[in-house]
C-alpha positions as CSV (number, residue, x, y, z in Angstrom):
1,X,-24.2,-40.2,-141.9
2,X,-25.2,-40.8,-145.3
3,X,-28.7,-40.7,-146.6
4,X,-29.7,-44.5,-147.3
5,X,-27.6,-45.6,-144.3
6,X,-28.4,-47.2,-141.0
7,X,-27.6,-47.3,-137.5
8,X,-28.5,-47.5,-133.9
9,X,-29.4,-44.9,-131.2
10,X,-30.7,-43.8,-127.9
11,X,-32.8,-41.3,-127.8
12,X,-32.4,-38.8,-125.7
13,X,-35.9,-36.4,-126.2
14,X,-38.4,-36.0,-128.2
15,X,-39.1,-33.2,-130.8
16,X,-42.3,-30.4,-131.0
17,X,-43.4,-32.4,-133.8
18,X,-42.9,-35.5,-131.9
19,X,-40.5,-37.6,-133.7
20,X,-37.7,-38.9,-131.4
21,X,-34.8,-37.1,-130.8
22,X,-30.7,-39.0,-130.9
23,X,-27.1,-37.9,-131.0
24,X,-24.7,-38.9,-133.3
25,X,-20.9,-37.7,-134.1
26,X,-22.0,-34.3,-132.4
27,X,-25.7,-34.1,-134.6
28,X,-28.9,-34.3,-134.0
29,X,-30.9,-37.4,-135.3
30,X,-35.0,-37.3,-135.7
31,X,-36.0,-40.5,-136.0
32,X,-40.0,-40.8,-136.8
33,X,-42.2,-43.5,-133.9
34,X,-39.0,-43.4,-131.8
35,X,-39.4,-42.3,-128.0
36,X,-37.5,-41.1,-125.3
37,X,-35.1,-43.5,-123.6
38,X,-35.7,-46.5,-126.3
39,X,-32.7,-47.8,-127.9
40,X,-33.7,-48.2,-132.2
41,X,-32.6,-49.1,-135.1
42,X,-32.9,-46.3,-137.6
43,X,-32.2,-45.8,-141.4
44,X,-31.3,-42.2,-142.6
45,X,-34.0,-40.8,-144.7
46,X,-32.6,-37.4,-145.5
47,X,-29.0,-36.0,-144.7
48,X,-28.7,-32.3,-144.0
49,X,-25.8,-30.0,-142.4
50,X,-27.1,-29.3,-139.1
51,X,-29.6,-32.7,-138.3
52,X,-30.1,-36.0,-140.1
53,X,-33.9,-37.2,-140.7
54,X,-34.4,-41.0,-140.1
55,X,-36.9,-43.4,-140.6
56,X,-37.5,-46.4,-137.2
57,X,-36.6,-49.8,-138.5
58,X,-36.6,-51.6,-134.9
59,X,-37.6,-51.4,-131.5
60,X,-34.4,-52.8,-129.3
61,X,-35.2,-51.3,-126.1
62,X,-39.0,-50.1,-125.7
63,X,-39.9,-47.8,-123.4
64,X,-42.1,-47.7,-120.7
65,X,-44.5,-45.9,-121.8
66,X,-44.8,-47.2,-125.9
67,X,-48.6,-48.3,-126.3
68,X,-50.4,-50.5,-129.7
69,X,-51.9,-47.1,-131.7
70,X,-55.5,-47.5,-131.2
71,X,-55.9,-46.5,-135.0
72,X,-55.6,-49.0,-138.2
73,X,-53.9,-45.9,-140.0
74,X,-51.6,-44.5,-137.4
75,X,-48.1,-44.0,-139.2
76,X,-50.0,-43.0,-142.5
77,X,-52.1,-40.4,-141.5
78,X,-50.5,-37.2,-140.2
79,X,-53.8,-36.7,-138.5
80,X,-51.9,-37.8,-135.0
81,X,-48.3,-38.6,-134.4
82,X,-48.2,-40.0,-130.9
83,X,-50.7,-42.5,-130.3
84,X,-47.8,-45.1,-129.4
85,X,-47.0,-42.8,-126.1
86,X,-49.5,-43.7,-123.2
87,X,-51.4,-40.3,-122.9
88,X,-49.9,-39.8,-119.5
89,X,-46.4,-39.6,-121.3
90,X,-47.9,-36.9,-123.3
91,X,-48.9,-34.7,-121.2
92,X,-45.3,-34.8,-119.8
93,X,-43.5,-34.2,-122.9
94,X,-45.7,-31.2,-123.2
95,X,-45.3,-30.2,-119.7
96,X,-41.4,-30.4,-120.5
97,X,-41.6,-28.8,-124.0
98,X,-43.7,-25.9,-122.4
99,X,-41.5,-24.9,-119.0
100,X,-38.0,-25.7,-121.6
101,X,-39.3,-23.3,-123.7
102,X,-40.3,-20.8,-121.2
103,X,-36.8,-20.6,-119.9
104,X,-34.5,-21.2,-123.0
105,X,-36.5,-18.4,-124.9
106,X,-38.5,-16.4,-121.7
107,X,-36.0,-16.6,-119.5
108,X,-38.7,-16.9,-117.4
109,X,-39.6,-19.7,-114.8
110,X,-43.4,-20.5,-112.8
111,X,-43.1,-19.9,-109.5
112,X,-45.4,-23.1,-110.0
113,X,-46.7,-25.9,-112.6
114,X,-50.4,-26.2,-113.2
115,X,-52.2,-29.4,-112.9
116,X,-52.4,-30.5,-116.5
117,X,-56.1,-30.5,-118.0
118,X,-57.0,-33.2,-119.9
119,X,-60.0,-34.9,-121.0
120,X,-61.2,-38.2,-123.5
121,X,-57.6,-39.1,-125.0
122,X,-59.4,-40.4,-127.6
123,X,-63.4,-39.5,-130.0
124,X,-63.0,-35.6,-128.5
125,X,-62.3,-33.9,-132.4
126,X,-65.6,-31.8,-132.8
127,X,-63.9,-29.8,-136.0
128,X,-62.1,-30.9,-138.7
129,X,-61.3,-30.4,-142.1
130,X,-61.0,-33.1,-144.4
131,X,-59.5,-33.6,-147.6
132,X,-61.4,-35.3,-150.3
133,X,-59.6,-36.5,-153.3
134,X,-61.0,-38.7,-157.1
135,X,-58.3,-41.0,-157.4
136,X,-58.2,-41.7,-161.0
137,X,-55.5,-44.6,-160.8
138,X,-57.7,-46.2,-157.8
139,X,-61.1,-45.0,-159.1
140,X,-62.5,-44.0,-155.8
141,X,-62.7,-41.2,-153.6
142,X,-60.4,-41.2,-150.4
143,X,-61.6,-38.5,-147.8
144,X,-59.3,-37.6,-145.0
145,X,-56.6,-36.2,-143.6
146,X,-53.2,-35.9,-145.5
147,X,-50.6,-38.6,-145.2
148,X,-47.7,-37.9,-142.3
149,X,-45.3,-35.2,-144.6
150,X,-47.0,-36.1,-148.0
151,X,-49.7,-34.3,-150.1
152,X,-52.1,-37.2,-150.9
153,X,-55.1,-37.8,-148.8
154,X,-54.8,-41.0,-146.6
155,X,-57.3,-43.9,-147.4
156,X,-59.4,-43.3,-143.7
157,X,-62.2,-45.5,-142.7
158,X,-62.5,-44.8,-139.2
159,X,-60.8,-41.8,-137.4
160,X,-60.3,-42.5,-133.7
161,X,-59.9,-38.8,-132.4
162,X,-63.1,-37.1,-134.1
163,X,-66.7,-37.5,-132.0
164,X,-68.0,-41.4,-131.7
165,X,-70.8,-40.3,-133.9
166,X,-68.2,-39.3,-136.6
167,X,-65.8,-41.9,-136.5
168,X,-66.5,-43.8,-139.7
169,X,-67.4,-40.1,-141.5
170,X,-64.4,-40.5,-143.9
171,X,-65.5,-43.6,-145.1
172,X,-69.3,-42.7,-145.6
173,X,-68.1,-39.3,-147.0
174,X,-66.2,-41.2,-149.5
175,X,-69.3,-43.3,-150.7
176,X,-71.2,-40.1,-151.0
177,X,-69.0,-38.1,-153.1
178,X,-67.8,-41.3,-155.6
179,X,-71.7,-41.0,-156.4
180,X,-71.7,-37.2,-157.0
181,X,-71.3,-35.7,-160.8
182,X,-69.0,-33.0,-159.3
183,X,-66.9,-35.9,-157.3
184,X,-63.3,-34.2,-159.2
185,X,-64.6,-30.7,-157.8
186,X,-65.3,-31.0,-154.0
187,X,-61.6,-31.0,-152.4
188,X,-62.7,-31.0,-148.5
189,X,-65.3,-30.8,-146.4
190,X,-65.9,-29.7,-142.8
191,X,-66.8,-30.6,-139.8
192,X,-68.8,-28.5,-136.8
193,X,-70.6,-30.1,-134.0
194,X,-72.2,-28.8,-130.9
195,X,-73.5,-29.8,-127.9
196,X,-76.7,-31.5,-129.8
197,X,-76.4,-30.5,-133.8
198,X,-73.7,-30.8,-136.2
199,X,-72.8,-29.2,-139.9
200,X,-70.9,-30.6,-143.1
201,X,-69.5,-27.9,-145.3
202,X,-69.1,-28.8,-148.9
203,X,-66.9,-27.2,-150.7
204,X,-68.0,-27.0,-154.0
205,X,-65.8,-26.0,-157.2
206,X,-68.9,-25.9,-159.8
207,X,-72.6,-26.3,-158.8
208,X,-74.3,-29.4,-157.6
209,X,-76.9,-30.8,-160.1
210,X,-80.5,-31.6,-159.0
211,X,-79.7,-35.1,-158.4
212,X,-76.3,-34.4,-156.2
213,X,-78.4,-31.8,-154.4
214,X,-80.6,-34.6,-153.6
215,X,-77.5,-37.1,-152.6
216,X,-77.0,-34.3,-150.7
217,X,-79.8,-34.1,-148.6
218,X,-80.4,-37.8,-148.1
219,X,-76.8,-38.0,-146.5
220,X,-77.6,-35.2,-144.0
221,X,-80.5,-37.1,-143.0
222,X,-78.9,-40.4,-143.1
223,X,-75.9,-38.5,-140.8
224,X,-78.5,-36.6,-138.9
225,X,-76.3,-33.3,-139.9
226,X,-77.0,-29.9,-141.4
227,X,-75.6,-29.3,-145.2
228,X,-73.9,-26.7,-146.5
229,X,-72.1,-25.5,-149.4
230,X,-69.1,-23.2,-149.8
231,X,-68.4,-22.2,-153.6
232,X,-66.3,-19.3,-152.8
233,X,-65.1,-18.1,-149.9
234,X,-65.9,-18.5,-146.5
235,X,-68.8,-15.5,-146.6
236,X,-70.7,-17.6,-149.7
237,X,-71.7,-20.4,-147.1
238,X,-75.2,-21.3,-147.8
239,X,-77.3,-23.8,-146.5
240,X,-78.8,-26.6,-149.3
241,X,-82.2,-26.5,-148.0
242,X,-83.9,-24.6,-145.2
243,X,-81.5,-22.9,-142.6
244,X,-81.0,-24.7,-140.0
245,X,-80.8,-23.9,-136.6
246,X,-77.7,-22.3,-135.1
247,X,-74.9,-25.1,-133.5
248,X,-74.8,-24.1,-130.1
249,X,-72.2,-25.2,-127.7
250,X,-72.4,-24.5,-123.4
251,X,-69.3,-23.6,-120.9
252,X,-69.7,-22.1,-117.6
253,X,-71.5,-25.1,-116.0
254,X,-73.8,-25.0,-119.0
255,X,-74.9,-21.4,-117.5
256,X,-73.6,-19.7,-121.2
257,X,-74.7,-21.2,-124.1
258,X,-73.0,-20.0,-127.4
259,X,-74.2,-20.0,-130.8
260,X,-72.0,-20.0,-134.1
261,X,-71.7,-21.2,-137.6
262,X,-70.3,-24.2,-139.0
263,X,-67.1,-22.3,-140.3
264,X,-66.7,-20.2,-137.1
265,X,-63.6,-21.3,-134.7
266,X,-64.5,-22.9,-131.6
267,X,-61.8,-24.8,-129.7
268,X,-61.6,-28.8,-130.9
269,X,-62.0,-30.7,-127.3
270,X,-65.3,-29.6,-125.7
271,X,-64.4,-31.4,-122.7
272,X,-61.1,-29.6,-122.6
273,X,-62.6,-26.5,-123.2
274,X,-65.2,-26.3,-120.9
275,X,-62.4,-27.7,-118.1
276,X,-60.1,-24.2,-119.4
277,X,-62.7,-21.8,-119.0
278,X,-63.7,-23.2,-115.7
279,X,-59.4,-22.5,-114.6
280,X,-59.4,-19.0,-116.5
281,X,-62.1,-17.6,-114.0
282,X,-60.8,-19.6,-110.8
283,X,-57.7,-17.5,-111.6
284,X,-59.0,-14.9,-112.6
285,X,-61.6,-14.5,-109.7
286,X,-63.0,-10.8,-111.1
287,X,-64.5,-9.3,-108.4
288,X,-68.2,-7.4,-109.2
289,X,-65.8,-3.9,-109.9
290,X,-63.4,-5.0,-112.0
291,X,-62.9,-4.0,-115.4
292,X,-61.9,-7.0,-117.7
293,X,-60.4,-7.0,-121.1
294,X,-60.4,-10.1,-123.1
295,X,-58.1,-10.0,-126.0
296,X,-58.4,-12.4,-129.5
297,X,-62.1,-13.1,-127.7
298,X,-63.6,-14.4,-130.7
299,X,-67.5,-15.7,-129.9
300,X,-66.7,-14.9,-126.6
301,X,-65.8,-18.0,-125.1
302,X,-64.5,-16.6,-122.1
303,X,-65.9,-13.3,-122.5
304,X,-69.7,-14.2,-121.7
305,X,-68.5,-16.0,-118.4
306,X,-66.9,-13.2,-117.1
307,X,-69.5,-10.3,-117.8
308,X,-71.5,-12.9,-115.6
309,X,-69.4,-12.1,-112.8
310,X,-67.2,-8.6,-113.2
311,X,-68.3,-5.2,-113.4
312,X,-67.4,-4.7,-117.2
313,X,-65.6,-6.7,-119.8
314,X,-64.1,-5.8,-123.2
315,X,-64.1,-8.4,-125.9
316,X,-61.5,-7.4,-128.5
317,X,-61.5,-9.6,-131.8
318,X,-60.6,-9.2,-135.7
319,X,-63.0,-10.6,-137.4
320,X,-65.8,-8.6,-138.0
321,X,-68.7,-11.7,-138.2
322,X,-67.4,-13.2,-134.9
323,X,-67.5,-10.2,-133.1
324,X,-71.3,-9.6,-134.6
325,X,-72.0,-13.3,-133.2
326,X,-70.4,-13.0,-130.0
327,X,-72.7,-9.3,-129.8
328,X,-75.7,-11.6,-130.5
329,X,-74.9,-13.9,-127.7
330,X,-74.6,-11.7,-125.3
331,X,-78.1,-10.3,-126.1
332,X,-79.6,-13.3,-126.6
333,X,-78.3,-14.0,-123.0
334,X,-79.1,-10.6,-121.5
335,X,-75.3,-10.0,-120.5
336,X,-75.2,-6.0,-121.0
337,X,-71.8,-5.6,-118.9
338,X,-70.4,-7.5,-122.0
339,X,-68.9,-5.1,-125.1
340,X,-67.0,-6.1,-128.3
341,X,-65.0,-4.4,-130.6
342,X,-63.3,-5.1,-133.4
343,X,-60.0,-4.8,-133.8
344,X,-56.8,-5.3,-135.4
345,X,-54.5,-7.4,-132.5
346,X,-51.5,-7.7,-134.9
347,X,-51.0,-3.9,-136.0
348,X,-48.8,-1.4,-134.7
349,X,-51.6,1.0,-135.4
350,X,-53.9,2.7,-132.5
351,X,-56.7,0.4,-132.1
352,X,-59.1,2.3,-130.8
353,X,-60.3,3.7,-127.6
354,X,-60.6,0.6,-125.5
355,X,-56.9,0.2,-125.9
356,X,-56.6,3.4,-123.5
357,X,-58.1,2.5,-120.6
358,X,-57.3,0.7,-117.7
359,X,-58.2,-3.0,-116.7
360,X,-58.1,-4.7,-113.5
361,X,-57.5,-8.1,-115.2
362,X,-56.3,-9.1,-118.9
363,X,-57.0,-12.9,-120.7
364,X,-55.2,-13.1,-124.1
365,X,-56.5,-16.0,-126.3
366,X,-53.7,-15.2,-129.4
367,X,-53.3,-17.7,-132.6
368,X,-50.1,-19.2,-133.2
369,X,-48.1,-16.1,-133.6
370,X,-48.7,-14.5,-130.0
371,X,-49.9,-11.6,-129.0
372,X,-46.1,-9.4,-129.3
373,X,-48.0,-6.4,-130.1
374,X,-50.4,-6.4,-127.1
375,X,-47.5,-6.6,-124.8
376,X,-46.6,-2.9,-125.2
377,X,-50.0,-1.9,-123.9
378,X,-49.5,-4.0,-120.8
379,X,-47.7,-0.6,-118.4
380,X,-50.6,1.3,-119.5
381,X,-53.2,-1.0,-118.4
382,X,-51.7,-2.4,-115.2
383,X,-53.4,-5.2,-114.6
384,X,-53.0,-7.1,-111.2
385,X,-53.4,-10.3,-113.1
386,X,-53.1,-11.7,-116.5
387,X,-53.7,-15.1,-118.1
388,X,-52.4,-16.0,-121.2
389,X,-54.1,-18.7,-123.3
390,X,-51.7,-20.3,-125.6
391,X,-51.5,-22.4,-128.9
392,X,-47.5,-22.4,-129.5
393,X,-45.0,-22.7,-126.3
394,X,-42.4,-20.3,-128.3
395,X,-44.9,-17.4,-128.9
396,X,-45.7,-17.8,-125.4
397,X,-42.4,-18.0,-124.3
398,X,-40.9,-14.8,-125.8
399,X,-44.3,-12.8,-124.7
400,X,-43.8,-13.9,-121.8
401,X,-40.1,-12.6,-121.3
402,X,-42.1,-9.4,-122.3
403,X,-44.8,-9.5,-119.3
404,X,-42.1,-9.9,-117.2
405,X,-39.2,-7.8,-118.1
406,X,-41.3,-4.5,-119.6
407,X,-44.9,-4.8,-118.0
408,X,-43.3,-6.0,-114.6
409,X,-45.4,-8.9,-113.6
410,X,-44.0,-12.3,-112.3
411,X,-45.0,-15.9,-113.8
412,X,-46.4,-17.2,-110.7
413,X,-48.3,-20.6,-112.7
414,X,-47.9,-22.6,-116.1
415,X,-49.5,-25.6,-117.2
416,X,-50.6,-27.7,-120.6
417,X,-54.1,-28.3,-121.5
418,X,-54.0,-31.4,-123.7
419,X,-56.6,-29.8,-126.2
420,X,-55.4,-32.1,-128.8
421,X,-54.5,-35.9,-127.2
422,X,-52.6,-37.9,-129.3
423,X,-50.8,-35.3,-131.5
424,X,-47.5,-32.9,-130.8
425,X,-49.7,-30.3,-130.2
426,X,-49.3,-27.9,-127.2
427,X,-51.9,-25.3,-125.7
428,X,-51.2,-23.6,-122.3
429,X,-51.9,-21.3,-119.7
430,X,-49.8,-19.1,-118.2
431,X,-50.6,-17.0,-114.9
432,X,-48.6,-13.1,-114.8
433,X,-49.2,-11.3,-111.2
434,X,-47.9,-8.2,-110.0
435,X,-45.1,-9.3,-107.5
436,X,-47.1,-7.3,-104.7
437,X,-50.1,-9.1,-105.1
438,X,-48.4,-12.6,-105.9
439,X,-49.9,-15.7,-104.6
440,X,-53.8,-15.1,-105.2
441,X,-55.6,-17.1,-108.0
């Protein structure tokens, strides 16, 4: 088909990034706010060779599971994609897209599928990053996430997936820089909240005057926050006034409480989060012996549980000033069977000593990319159990064809964690057992 032309279709699936998925004449069709099994009306947006982009023009057939977006700016903002897919619906298009992926790239299959995790599907964001722009033809500020595949920031006033206390944020954050003198040189700001505190991060293309520093200040006592401002990079954080005290977030029944900064990754969906680290250690199970090694550990979110429980744990992570927080926590918390080291988890490189020893169990917690690098080591260290923590079904999948195949362990559990409700993303867990001792956890 033509670009500017229009048609109908059933859809047949529905893509990673969640747009609906059709045949025609042999291609594939992506038509955006279709679903699986509705029959539409589409109009081509963009032709290509292999797949045809399409834009929904009708409805003809709903399906089942199509819900009214909670959000005023749902279709604008590329902030969530699937809030017209009742949440139950998504966590089966991620179930599918996870165990497809596992066996079209793995060639791997669970000996069984995990009980989903889930939480709030909506008001569970406690990060974000939002774009603030000065819109000279509109003469305001619009803060934001950016517009569904377009640069400009979308005109938010109330964002349904961030914290209740946070929802109209956009909006006030919008009144508050319109009113700054450096309104055309603050391009985002972000978001951090803990169990009980939260941070805004300014950043900040030329100083603040006295009087925005004052703005400032009023706004994070209006907004009960902490302020900060970033003119540089992410090490020239400072706080505007007084520093406040650390954010602090608890997992492990509330047993481990960890402190970090307001730029410092911590996952999204507390709920979710505190629900995954409660599975990692049921699977887990170290035993008061064992010698655990956690891998991409960061403040130690699972770490710190674990020393709780096994004989000796190993916290590997690359950046430097998380490893030095997650080293604080576990002094603050008197955890001495906890150490971390810092290391580089992409290299080829030796990493260091810790990467010759053995280990009972293994947890990987890898970005996007996987952990391809790690899977080499896996013979060496022959563990009887590994979990994988994953953020992208493909890196997974391929790693996991790895653990399998080289390291000789058997995928005996998979299942999503809906750490991000209303949006295409995926994060899993996968379970790896030596076939021997298959069947615990």
């Amino acid at each position: 088909m033509k670009a500017g032309e229009s048609g109908e279709a059933l859809i047949a699936d529905l893509a990673q990034d969640g747009r609906g998925i059709a045949r025609m004449a042999g291609k594939a069709l992506f038509i955006e706010g279709a679903l699986p099994g509705e029959r539409v009306r589409f109009r081509v947006r963009r032709a290509r060779r292999q797949l045809d982009e399409a834009d929904l023009i009708e409805v003809l057939e709903p399906s089942a599971a199509r819900v009214s977006p909670r959000c005023a700016h749902f279709g604008i903002c590329g902030g969530c994609t699937l809030q017209h897919l009742a949440p139950a619906a998504q966590l089966e298009a991620k179930q599918h897209q996870l165990l497809e992926a596992l066996e079209r790239i793995g060639r791997v299959k669970p000996r069984r599928v995990l009980p989903p995790l889930a939480g709030p599907p909506y008001a569970y964001r406690r990060r974000a990053r939002l774009a603030v722009k000065f819109v000279h033809k509109k003469g305001r500020v619009l803060a934001g996430f950016r517009e569904q595949d377009k640069p400009y920031v979308a005109d938010i006033r109330r964002c349904e997936v961030l914290i209740e206390r946070f929802a109209t944020l956009p909006e006030a954050l919008a009144r508050l820089v319109e009113s700054l003198s450096l309104r055309e040189h603050l391009p985002q700001v972000e978001l951090a909240a803990g169990d009980d505190g939260a941070a805004l991060v300014f950043r900040v293309l030329q100083a603040p005057t006295v009087a925005d520093r004052e703005l400032l200040a009023r706004f994070g006592e209006e907004q009960r926050v902490a302020i900060y401002l970033q003119p540089g990079g992410p090490a020239s954080v400072v706080p505007l006034g007084e520093p406040p005290p650390p954010l602090r977030y608890a997992v492990d029944g509330g047993e481990v409480s960890l402190e970090f900064g307001p730029l410092d990754f911590v996952q999204v969906n507390r709920e979710v989060n505190r629900a995954m680290v409660e599975r990692a250690l049921e699977i887990l199970a170290p035993a008061p012996t064992d010698r655990v090694l956690d891998l991409f550990c960061g403040l130690g979110n699972f770490t710190l549980p674990l020393a709780r429980r096994a004989g000796h744990v190993v916290g590997v992570e690359g950046e430097a000033g998380l490893v030095e927080r997650a080293r604080a926590n576990a002094a603050r918390l008197g955890l001495t069977r906890a150490e971390f080291v810092v290391a580089d988890l992409a290299g080829a490189g030796d990493p260091g000593a810790w990467a010759q020893q053995r280990y009972d169990l293994v947890l990987l917690d890898p970005p996007r990319a996987g952990a391809l690098s790690m899977m080499e080591r896996m013979t060496q260290w022959a563990p009887r159990r590994v979990v994988y923590i994953s953020c992208h079904p493909g890196s997974l999948a391929r790693d996991a064809g790895r653990l399998v195949s080289a390291a000789g362990l058997e995928l005996t559990g998979a299942g999503v964690m809906d750490m991000f409700p209303q949006t295409a993303h995926v994060e899993s867990i996968a379970v790896f057992e030596r076939p021997s001792r298959a069947g615990g956890g």
